[in-house]
N, C-alpha and C positions, 0 to 999 in steps of 0.2 A: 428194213428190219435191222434193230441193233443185235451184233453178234453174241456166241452165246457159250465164249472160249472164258475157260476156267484160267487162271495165272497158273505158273509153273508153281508156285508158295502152293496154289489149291489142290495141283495136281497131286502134290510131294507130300500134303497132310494127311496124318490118319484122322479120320472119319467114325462116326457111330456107323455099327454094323460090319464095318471093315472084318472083324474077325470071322464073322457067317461065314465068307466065302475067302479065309485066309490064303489059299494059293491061287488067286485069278487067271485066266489062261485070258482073260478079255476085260480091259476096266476103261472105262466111258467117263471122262468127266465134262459136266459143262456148268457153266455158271451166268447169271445174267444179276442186272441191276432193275430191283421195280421201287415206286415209291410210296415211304409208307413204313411203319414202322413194324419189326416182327410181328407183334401183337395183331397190326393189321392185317398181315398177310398172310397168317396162321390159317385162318377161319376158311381162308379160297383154297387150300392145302389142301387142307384137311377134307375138304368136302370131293376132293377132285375122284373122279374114275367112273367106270359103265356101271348103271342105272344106277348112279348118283348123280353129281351137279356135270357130267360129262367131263373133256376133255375140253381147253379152255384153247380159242383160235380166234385170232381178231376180227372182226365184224365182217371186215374185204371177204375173207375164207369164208364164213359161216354161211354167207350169203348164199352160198353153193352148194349148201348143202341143207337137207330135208329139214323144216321147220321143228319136227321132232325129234330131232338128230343130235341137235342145236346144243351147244353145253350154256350151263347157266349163268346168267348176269345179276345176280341177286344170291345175295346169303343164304339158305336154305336150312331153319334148324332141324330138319328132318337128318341132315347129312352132319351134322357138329359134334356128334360123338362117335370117337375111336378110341381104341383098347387096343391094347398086345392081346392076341388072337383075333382080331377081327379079320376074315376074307371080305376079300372086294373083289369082284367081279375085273376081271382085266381086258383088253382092246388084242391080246395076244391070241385068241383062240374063243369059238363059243364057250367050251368048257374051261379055259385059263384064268387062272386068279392070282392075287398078290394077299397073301397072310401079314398082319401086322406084328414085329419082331419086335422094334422098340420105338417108344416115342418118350418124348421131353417137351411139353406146351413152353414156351414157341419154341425150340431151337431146332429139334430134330425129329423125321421121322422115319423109319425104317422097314421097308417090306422088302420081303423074302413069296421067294417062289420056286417051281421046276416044271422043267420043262425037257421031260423027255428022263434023259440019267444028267441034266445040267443043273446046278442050283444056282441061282438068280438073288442077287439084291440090288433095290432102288434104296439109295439113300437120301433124302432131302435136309440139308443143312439152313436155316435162315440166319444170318446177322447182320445187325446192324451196322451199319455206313457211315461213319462219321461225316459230318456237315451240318448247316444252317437249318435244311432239311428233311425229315425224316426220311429216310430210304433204308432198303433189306438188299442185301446179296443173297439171292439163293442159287447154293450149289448144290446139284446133283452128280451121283456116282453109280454107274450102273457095274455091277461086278459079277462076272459067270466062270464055274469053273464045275467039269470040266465041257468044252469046247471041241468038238469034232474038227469042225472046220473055222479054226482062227483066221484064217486070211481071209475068207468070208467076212465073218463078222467084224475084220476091223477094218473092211472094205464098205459092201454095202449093210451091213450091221450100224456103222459107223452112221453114213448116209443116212438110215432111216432115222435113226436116234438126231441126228443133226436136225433137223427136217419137223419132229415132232417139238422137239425143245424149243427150236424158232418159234415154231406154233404158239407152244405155253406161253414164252416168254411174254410174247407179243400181244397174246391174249388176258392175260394177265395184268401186264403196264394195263390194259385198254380200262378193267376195271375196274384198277386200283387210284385211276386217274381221277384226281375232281373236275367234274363238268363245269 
C-alpha cells in the first residue's frame, strides 16, 4: 500500500473548516495521490459513509468481510447529492454522525461533528496534480478540540485514523483505476 503522509507545506496550510475547531488539542493530517481528475473523484467523496456507498477498502480487505458490509464499486445517484446540513450516518458509534459544514464541488468538503463535550471536523481537500496525466491529491484533516486524553488520541487515535485512510486510499485508487 502506497503511504498516506501529507508534506510538511500540507501540514502547515490552512484549510476549509480549519476555523470550526480553531484551537485543536488533536490535528490528523493525511494525504494520498489517486488518478483522475477532481471532477472524477468528487462523485466517490461525496457518496462516501454508513448506509450510503460505504467506506471504500481494496478488494484483498473486502473479501473479508460480509457481502453486505461491502462499500460500493459503482457510482450510485442515490448518494450524489450533499448540502450544508446534511447528517450522514458515521462508523464512530450506532448513534454518531458527521453534519455537513461546507462544501465547494470539487475542491472541498467539510463535516463537523461531537462527540461527547469534543467537537470534530473531517476536512476533505481535492487538487489537481500537475503531469501528462490526470491525477487529484486528496488531503484530509481531522481536527478535535477539546481532547481529554491527547496522548491517547495521538497515539492510538493516530493508529486508527492511519489504518482507515490506508483503507480509502487504497480503495479508492482500485476504482478510480481503468481496467
Amino acid at each position: 500500500m502506497k503511504a498516506v503522509g501529507a508534506t510538511l507545506q500540507e501540514r502547515e496550510e490552512a484549510r476549509a473548516g480549519d476555523e470550526i475547531v480553531a484551537a485543536p488539542d488533536v490535528v490528523m493530517d493525511r494525504a494520498f495521490t489517486v488518478p483522475g481528475a477532481p471532477t472524477a473523484v468528487w462523485p466517490w467523496l461525496v457518496q462516501l459513509g454508513k448506509r450510503r456507498a460505504g467506506w471504500y477498502l481494496p478488494t484483498g480487505v473486502e473479501l473479508l468481510i460480509p457481502r453486505r458490509r461491502r462499500a460500493a464499486r459503482v457510482l450510485d445517484p442515490r448518494w450524489q447529492s450533499l448540502e450544508v446540513g446534511d447528517v450522514i450516518p458515521d462508523y464512530g458509534g450506532r448513534d454518531e454522525t458527521f453534519t455537513v459544514a461546507d462544501l465547494l464541488t470539487p475542491r472541498h468538503l467539510v463535516y463537523v461533528s461531537r462527540r461527547s463535550r469534543t467537537e470534530i471536523t473531517w476536512s476533505i481537500t481535492l487538487r489537481p496534480v500537475d503531469g501528462p496525466d490526470p491525477r487529484t491529491r486528496v488531503l484530509l484533516r481531522l481536527r478535535m478540540a477539546p481532547v481529554r486524553r491527547v496522548l491517547l488520541a495521538r497515539t492510538l487515535g493516530e493508529l486508527v485514523d492511519l489504518l482507515t485512510i490506508l483503507g480509502l486510499a487504497a480503495g479508492l485508487r482500485e476504482r478510480l483505476t481503468p481496467r
